[in-house]
N, CA, C and O atoms as a GROMACS GRO file, in nm:
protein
  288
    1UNK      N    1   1.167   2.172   0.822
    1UNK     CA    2   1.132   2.129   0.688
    1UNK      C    3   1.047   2.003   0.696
    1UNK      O    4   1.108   1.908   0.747
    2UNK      N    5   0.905   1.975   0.655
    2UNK     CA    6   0.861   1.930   0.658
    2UNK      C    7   0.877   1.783   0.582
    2UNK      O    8   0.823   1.682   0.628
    3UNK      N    9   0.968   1.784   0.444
    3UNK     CA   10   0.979   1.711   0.325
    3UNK      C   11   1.101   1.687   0.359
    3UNK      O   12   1.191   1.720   0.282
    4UNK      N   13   1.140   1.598   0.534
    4UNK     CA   14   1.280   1.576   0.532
    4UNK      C   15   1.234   1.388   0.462
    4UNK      O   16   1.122   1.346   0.434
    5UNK      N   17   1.377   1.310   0.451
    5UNK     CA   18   1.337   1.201   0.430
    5UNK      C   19   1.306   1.110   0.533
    5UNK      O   20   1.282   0.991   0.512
    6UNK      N   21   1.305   1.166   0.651
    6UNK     CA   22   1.269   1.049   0.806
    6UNK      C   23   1.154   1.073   0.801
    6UNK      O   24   1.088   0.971   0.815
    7UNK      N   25   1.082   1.184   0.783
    7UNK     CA   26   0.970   1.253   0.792
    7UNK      C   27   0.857   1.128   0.675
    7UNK      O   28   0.778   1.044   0.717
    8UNK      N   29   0.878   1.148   0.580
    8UNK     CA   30   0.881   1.113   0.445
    8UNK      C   31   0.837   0.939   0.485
    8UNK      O   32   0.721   0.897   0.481
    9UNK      N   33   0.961   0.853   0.525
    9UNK     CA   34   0.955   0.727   0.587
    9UNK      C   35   0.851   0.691   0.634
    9UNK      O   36   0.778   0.594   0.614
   10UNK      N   37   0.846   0.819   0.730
   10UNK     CA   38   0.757   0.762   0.883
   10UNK      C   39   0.603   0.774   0.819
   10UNK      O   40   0.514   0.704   0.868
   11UNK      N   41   0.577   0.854   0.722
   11UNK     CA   42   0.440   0.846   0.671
   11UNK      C   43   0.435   0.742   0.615
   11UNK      O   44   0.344   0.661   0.634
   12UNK      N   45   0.538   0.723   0.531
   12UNK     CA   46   0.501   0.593   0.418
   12UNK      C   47   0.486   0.420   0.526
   12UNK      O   48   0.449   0.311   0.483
   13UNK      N   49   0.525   0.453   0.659
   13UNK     CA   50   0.550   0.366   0.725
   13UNK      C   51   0.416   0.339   0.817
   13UNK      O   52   0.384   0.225   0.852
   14UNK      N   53   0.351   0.441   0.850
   14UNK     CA   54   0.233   0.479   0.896
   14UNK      C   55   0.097   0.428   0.774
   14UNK      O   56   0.002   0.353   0.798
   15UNK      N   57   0.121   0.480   0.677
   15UNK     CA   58   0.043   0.432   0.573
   15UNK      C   59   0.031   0.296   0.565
   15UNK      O   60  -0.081   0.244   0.559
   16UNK      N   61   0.144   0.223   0.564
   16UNK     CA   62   0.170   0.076   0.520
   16UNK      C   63   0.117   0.025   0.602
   16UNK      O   64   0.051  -0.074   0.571
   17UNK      N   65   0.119   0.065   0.733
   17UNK     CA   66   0.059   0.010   0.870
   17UNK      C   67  -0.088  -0.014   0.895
   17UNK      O   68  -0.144  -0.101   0.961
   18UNK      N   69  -0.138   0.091   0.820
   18UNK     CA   70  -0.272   0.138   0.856
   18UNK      C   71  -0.360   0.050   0.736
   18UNK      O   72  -0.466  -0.009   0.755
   19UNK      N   73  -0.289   0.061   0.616
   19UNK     CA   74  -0.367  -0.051   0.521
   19UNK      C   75  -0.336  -0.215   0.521
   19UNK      O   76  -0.398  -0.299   0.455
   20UNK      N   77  -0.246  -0.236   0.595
   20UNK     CA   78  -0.256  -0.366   0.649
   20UNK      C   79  -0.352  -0.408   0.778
   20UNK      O   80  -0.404  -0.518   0.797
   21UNK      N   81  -0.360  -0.314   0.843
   21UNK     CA   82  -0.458  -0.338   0.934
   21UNK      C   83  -0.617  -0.289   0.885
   21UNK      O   84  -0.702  -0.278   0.974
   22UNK      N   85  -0.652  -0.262   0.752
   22UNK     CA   86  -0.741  -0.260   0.718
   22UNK      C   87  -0.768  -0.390   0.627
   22UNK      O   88  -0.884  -0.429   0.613
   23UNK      N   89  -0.650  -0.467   0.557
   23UNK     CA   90  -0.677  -0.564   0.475
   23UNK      C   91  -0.643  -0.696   0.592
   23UNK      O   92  -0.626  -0.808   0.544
   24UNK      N   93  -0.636  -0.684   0.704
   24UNK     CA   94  -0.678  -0.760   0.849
   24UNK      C   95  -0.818  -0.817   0.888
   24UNK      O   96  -0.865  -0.927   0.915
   25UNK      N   97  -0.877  -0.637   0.873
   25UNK     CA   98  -0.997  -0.667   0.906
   25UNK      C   99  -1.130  -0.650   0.839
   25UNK      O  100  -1.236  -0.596   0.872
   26UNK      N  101  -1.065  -0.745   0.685
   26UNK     CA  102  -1.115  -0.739   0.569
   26UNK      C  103  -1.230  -0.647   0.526
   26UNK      O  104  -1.352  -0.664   0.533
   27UNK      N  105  -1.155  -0.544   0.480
   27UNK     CA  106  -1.165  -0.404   0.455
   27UNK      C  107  -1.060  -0.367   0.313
   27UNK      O  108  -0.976  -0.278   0.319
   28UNK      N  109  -1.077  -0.430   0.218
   28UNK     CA  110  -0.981  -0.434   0.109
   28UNK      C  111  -1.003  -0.271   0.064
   28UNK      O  112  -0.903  -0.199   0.073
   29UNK      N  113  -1.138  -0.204   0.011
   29UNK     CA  114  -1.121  -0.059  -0.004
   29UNK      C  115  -1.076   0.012  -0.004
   29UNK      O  116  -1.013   0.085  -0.082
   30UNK      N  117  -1.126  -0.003   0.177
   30UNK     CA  118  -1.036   0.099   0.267
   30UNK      C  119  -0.914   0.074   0.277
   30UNK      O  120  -0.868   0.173   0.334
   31UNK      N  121  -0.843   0.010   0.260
   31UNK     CA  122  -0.681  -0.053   0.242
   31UNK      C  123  -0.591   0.002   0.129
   31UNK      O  124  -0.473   0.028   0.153
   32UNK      N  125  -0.646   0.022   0.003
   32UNK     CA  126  -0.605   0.053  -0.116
   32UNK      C  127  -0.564   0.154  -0.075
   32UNK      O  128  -0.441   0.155  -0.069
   33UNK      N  129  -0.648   0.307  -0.021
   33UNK     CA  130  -0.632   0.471   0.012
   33UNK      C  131  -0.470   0.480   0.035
   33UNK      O  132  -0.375   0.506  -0.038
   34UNK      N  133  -0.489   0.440   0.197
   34UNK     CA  134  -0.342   0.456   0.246
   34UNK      C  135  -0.231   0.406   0.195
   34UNK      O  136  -0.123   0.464   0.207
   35UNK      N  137  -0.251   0.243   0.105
   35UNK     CA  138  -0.159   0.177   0.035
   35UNK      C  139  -0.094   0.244  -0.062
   35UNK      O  140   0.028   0.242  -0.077
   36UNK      N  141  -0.182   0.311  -0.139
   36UNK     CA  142  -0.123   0.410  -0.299
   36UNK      C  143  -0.057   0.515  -0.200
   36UNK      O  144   0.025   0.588  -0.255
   37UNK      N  145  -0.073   0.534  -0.087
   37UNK     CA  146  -0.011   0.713  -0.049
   37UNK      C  147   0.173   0.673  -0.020
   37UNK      O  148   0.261   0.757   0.001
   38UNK      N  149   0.190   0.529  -0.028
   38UNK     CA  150   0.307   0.513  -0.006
   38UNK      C  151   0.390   0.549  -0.118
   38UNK      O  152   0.352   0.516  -0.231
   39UNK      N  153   0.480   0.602  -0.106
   39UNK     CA  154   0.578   0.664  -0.238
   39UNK      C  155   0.640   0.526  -0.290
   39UNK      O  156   0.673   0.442  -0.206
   40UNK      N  157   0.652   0.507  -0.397
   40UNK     CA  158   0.719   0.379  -0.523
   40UNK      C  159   0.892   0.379  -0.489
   40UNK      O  160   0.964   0.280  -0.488
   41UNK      N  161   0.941   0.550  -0.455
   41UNK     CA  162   1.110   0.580  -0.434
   41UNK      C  163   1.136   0.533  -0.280
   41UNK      O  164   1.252   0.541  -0.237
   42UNK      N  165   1.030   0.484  -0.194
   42UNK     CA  166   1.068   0.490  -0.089
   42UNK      C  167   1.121   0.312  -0.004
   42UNK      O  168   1.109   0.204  -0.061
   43UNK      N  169   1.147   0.321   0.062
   43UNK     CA  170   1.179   0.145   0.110
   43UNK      C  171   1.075   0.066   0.170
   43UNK      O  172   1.122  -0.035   0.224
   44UNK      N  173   0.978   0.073   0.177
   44UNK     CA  174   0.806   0.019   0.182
   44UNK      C  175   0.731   0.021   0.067
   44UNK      O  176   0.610   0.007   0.053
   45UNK      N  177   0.822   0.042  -0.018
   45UNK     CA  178   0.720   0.051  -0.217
   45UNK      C  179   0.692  -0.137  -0.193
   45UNK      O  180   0.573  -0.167  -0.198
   46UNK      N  181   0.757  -0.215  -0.177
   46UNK     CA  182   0.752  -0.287  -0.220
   46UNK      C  183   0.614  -0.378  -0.165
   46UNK      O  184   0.540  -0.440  -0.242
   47UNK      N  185   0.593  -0.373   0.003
   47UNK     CA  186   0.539  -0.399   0.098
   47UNK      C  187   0.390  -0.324   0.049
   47UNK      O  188   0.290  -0.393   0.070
   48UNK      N  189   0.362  -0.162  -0.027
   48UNK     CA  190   0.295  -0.126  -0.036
   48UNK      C  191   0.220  -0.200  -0.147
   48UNK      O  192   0.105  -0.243  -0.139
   49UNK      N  193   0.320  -0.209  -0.275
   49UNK     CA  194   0.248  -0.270  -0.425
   49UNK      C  195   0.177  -0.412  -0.373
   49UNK      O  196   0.072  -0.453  -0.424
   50UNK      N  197   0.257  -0.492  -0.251
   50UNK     CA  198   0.191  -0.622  -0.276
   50UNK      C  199   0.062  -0.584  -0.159
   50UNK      O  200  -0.010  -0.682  -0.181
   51UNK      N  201   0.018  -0.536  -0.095
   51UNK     CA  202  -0.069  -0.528  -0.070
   51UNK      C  203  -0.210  -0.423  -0.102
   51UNK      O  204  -0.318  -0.401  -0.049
   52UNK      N  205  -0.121  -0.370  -0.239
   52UNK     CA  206  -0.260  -0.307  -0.304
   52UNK      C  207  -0.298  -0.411  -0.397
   52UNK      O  208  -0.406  -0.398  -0.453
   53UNK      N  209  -0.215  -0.529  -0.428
   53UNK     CA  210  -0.248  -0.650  -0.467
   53UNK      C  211  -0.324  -0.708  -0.437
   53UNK      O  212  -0.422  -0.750  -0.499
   54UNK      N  213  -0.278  -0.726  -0.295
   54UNK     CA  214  -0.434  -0.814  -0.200
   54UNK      C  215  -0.545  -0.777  -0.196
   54UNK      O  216  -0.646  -0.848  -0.194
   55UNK      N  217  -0.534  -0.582  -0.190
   55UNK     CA  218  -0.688  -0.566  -0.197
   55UNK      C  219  -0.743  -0.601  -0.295
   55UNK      O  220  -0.833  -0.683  -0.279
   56UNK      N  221  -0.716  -0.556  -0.428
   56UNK     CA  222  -0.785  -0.573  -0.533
   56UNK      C  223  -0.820  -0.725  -0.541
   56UNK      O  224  -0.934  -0.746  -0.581
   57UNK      N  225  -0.738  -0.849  -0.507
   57UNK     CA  226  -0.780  -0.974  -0.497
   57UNK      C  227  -0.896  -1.016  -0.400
   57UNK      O  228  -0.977  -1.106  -0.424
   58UNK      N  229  -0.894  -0.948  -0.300
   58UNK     CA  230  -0.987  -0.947  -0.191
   58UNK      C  231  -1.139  -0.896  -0.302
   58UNK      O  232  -1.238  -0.965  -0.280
   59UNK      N  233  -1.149  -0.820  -0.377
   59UNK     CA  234  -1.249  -0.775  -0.419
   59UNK      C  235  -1.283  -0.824  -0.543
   59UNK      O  236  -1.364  -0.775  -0.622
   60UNK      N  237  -1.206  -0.938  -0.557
   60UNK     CA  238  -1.196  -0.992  -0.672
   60UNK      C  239  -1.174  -0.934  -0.805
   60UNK      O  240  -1.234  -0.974  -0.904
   61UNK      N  241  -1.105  -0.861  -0.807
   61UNK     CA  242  -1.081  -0.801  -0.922
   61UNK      C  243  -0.916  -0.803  -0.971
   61UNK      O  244  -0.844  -0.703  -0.965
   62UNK      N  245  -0.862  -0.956  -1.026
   62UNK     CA  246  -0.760  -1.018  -1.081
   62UNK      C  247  -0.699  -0.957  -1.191
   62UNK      O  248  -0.583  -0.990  -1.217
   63UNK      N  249  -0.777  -0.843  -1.286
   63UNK     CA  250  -0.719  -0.770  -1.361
   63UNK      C  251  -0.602  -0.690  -1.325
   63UNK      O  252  -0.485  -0.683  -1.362
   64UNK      N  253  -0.692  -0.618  -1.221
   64UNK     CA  254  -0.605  -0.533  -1.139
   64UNK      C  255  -0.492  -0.501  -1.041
   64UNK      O  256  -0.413  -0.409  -1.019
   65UNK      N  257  -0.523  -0.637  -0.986
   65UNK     CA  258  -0.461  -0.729  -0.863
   65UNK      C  259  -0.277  -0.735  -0.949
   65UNK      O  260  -0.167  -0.693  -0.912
   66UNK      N  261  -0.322  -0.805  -1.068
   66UNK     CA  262  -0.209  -0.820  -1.125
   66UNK      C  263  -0.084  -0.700  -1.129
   66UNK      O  264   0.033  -0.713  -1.094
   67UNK      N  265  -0.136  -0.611  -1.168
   67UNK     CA  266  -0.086  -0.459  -1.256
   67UNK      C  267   0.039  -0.437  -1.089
   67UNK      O  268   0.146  -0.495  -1.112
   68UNK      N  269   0.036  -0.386  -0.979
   68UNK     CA  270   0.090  -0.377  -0.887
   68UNK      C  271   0.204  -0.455  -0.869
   68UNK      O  272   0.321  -0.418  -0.854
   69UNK      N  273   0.117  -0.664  -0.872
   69UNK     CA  274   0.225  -0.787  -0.852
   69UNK      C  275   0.339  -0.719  -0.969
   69UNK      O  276   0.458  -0.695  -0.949
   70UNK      N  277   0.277  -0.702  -1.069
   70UNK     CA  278   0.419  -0.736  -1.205
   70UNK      C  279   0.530  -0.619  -1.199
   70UNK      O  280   0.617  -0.611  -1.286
   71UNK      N  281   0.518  -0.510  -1.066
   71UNK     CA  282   0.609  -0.426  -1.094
   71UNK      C  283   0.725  -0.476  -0.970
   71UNK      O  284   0.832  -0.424  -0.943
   72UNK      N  285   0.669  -0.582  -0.916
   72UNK     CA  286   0.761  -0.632  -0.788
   72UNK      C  287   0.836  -0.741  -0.875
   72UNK      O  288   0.922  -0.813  -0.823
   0.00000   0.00000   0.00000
């Protein structure tokens, strides 16, 4: 079964990974993709929202930046 919850983790964990090392190597964009693929139910929601934060701050766009911060 593909949709176990370790399974599930390890993507959202992989994701989180991969858009931090894109908002590293200031690449805010490309950071956002993998950041949203993290699930909100999962235990990296939180890690994910604040760094779809950063990107949008990185790109200056504070409207947006916000919307993510205020659900943490």
């Amino acid at each position: 079964d593909p949709y176990t919850e370790e399974l599930s983790s390890l993507r959202d964990k992989a994701n989180l990974a991969l858009g931090y090392a894109y908002l590293q190597s200031q690449q805010p964009l490309a950071a956002k993709r993998p950041l949203q693929r993290v699930r909100l139910a999962g235990p990296f929601s939180n890690k994910a929202l604040l760094g779809v934060g950063w990107a949008d701050a990185e790109i200056e766009d504070y409207s947006r930046a916000i919307v993510p911060w205020m659900e943490l």
